[in-house]
N, C-alpha and C positions, 0 to 999 in steps of 0.2 A: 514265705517265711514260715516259721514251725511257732505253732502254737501249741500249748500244753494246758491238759485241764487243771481246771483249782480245783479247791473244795468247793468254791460259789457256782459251779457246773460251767464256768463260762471260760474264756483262754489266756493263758497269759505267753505274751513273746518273748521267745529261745531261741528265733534263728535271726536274721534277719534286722530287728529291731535291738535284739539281743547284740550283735556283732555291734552294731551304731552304740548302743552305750558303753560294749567292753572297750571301744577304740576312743570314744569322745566325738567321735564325729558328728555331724547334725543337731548338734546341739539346742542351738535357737530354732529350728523347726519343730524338733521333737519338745521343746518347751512352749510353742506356742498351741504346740496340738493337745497338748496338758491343759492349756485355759479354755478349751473347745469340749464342752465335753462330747423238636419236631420238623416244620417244612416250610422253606420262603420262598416267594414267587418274586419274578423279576418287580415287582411294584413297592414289592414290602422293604426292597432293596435300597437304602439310600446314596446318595451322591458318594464320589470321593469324598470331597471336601464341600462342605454344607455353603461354606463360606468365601467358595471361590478364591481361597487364599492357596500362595503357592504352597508347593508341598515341598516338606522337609528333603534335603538328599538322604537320607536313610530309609526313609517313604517310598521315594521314587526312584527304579529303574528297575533292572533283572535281576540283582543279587539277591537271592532270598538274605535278611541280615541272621549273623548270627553272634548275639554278643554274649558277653560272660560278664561277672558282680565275684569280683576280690581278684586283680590282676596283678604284677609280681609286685612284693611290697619296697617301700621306698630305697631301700640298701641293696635292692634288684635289679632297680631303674636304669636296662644297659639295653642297648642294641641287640644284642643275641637272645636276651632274652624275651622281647618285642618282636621279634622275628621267631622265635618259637610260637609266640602266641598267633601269629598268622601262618606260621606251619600245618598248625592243627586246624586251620579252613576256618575261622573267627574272623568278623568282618568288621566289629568293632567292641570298645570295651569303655566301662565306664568304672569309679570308683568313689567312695567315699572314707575309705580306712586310709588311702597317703594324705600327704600334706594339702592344704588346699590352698595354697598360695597361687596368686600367678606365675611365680619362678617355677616352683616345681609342676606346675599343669601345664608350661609351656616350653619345660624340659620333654614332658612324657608328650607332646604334641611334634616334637623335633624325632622323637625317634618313631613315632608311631606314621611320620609319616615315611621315614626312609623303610621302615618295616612294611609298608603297606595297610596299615589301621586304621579306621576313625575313632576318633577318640572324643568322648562326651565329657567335658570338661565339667571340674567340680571345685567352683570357686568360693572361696568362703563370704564374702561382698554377696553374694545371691542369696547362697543357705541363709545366712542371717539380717537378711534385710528386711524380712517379718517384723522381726523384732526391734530392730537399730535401727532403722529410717523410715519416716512416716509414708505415706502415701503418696502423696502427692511429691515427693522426691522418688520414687523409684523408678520411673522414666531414665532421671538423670543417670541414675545409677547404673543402669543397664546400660544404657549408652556408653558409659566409662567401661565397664568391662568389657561389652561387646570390643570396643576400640583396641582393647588388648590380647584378641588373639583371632582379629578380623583375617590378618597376613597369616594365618597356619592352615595351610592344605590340610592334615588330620583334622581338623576341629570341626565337629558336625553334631554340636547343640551343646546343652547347661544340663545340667544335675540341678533340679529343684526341690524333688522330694520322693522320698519311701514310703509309703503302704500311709498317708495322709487319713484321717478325720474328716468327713465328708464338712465338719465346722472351717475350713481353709480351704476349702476349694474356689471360693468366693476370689480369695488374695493371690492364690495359684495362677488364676484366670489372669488377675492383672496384669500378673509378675511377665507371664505367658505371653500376654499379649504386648507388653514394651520392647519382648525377646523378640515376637515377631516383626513388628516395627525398624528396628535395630538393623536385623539380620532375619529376612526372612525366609530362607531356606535351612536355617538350623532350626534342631528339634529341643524345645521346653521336656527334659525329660520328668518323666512322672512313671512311677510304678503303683498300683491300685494293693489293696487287701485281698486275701483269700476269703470265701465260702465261710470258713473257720473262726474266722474272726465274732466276737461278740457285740449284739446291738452300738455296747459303748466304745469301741473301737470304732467301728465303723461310723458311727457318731447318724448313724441312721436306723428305722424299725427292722428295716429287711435289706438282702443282699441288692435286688432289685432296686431299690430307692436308692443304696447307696451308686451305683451305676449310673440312676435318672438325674441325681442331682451332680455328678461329676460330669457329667458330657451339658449338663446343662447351663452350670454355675462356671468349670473351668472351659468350657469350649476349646476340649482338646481335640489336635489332628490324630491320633491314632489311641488306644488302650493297652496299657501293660499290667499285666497283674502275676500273683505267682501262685501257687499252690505247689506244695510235694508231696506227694501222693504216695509215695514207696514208703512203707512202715513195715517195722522191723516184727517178727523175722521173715515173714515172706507176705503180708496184706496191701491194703490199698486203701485210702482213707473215704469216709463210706459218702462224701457229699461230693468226691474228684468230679461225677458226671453232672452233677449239681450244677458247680461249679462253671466248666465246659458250656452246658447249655445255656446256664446267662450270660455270661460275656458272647457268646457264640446271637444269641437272639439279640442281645444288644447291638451289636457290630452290623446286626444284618437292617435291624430297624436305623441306624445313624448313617450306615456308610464308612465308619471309622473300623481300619483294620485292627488287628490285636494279636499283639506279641503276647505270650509265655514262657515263664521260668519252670525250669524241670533241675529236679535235684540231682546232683553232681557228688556230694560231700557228705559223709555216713557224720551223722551227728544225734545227737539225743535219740528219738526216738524212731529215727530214718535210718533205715540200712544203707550199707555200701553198695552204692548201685550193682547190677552185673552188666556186662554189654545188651543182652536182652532189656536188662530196666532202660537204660538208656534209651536205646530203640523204641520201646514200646510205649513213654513219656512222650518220647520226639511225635511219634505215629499217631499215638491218640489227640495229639493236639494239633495236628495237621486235618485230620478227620473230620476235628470240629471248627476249623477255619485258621487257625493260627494263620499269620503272615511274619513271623518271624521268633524266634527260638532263642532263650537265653540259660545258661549258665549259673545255678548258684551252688558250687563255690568253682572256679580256676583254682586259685592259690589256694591251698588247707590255709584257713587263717591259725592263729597264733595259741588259740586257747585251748584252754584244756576238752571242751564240747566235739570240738572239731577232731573228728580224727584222720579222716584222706579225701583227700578231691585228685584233680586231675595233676597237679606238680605237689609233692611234698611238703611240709614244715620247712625239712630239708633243704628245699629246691629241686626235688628229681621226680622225675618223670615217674608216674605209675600207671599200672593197667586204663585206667581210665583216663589217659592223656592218649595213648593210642586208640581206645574205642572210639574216642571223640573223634579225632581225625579220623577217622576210616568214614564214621558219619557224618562229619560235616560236610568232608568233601567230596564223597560221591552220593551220598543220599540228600543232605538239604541242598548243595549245591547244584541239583540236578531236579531231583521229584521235587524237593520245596520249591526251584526256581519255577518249576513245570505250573504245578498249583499257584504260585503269586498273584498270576492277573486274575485268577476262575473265582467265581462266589459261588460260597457253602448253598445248595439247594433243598438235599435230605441227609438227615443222617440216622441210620437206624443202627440197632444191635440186633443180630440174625441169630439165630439157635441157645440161645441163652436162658432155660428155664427159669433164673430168676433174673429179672433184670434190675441194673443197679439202678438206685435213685437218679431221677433225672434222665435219665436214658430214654429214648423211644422203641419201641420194638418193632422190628422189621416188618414191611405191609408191601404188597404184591401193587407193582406198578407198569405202565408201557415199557419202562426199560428193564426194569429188574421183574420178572414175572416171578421167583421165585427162590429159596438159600436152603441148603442142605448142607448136613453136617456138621464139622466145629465151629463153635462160637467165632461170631467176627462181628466186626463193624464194618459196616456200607456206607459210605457216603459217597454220595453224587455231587458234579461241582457243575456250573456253566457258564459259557463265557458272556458278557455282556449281557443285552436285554434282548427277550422278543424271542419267539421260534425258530432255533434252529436243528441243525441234521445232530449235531453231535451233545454229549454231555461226558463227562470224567469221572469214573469209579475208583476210589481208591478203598481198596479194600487192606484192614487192618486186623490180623491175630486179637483178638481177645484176651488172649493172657500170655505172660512175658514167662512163662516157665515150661508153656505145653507146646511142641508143635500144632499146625490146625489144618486139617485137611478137610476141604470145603466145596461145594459147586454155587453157582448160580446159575439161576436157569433165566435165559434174554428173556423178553419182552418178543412178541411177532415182528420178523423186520429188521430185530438189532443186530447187529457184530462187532466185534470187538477187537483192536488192536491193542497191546499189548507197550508199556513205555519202556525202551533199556535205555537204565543210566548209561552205562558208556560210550554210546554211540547218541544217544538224545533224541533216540528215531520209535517211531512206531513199528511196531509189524504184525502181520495179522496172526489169530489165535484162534488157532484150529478147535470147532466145539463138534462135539455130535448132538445131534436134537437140539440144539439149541441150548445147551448146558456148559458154563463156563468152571472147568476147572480149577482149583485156586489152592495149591498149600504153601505154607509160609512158615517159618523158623519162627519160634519165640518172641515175640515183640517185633514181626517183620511186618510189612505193610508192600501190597502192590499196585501200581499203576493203569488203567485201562482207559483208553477214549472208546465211546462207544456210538456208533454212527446209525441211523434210522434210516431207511430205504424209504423213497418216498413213494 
């Protein structure tokens, strides 16, 4: 979400939170949150799932997910254009600006399936059952919903809540866990706060705390949070690696993956992405672990804030309804899908005289003995636990406006194949000395498995 400073130095919300009160939507959530006021070793690694509970299907399988936050709005709700939105390589989509009735969420569940989409349903009986049903009735309650869109192949979880008050993570949990109960392969959707947010938003002292007591108090299967990072006219907002590295250190200490929103929609103080922004959003959060990528905004919402996302006001297609497509479906459908099972190991920044907040700075190891040239980011991935031959380098551009031309030097021993999307194959990559090549387009990012001679 976009947050904007006051005069009290602290944030107040314009994207995000802002859209949910320009539409009325979330009402009773957002009123009850008003009464509220470096390097991991396989060990440090936790479980999938802590809880040996099954995992959601958006969780579980090959498809890296890619969803998007504002899908066509209600007077749009047509097949073609359901099928557009899975043109553009989108895996599934959630909403809180349409109606939240069961009629109309299991209108968009009818075409979402003939389109090919899952669709995260947002029922108004959920959102407001904080408020309008005690506790000790909301079992009941979920079960009645649940019951109502058990029979729809698209439905793959609830809409519960936006960027929440770590004061309801307690109720979250509940709500969470009757969903599980119910229907245990659908996901309790939850998306977390930015970095950006102030103490009393976050309803905790630090970003950190607010992280410890959401995985603690809501015992969630996965973390979603957002951050937009492209500000206008060409910066980056100065805590993005901040940011990055605690969700990134959190997910590694829990075992809980984590999605990320990357901005799509030039509004207040965020520029109009370029393909590069796009790329380079996508890339750097792959880097630092992402398992899955969202969208804010698809549709340009309605207001005057918003000026273009990927489909117009209008309805029509802009430059960035094609970027997307071009990266959904051969870059995260392919390198994301490549990355999905692997866990984040290192992640440095190489050649970068200053490094941004949060960041690590590149350190000579067995595999990567050493980085020359343009700025980049290193990250190593590996599969499973325990000693093996190979590890994954996916090296990422540093900045989304300069090309980077770059070397690393292996480690004694190492070599390197090389991943092409298109074919989904490795092939090897001719070094001299022991020096790996590497230039990359503007917010480009490339793939390497790197194998150790024993």
């Amino acid at each position: 979400m976009t947050l904007e400073p006051t005069e009290a130095g602290g944030w107040d919300a314009l994207s995000r939170r802002r859209l949910l009160q320009l539409t009325g939507a979330g009402a009773g959530a957002m009123a009850l949150g008003s009464l509220t006021a470096g390097t991991a070793s396989a060990e440090e690694a936790g479980t999938a799932d802590r809880a040996g509970r099954p995992r959601p299907e958006l969780l579980n399988g090959s498809t890296f997910p890619v969803g998007l936050w504002v899908p066509p709005p209600a007077e749009q709700t047509t097949l073609a254009r359901y099928r557009e939105v899975t043109d553009a390589g989108f895996t599934f989509a959630t909403s809180v600006e349409q109606p939240q009735t069961v009629e109309f969420q299991r209108q968009v569940l009818r075409l979402a399936e003939q389109a090919g989409l899952k669709w995260i349903a947002t029922d108004e009986r959920l959102v407001n059952i904080y408020n309008q049903q005690p506790p000790e009735q909301w079992g009941r309650v979920v079960e009645s919903v649940v019951a109502d869109y058990r029979r729809y192949p698209a439905w793959a979880g609830f809409y519960l809540w936006d960027e929440p008050n770590a004061g309801v993570f307690t109720n979250i949990g509940k709500v969470a866990a009757q969903i599980r109960r119910a229907a245990p392969t659908k996901l309790p959707y939850v998306n977390l706060f930015p970095t950006y947010a102030n103490a009393q938003q976050l309803g905790a002292p630090t970003y950190e705390a607010y992280l410890d007591r959401y995985v603690d108090e809501a015992n969630p299967e996965y973390m979603s949070y957002d951050h937009y990072s492209v500000l206008k006219p060409d910066g980056v907002t100065p805590d993005f690696f901040i940011n990055l590295a605690a969700v990134r250190n959190k997910s590694l200490a829990t075992g809980l993956p984590t999605w990320a929103f990357i901005l799509s929609c030039e509004h207040n103080r965020y520029r109009l992405p370029s393909e590069a922004d796009l790329y380079w959003q996508i890339n750097v959060n792959l880097a630092y672990g992402a398992k899955g990528i969202q969208y804010f905004t698809y549709w340009t919402p309605k207001y005057d804030e918003y000026i273009e996302a990927l489909i117009s006001k209008a309805g029509e297609r802009t430059p960035l309804y094609y970027w997307a497509q071009k990266i959904n479906r051969t870059h995260l459908a392919t390198v994301g899908a490549e990355l999905l099972s692997l866990v984040s190991e290192t992640v440095t920044h190489a050649n970068e005289p200053n490094l941004p907040a949060g960041a690590a700075g590149f350190t000579a190891d067995a595999w990567t003995a050493g980085a020359q040239g343009s700025a980049v980011i290193v990250s190593r991935f590996r599969a499973g636990h325990g000693n093996q031959p190979h590890r994954w380098l996916l090296v990422t551009n540093g900045s989304s406006s300069a090309t980077a031309t770059s070397s690393l030097t292996l480690g004694a021993g190492v070599r390197a194949d090389e991943f092409r999307p298109t074919s989904r194959e490795y092939t090897p990559v001719r070094t001299s000395g022991g020096v790996l090549p590497v230039q990359l387009a503007p917010g480009m990012a490339r793939l390497f498995r790197l194998t150790k001679a024993h």
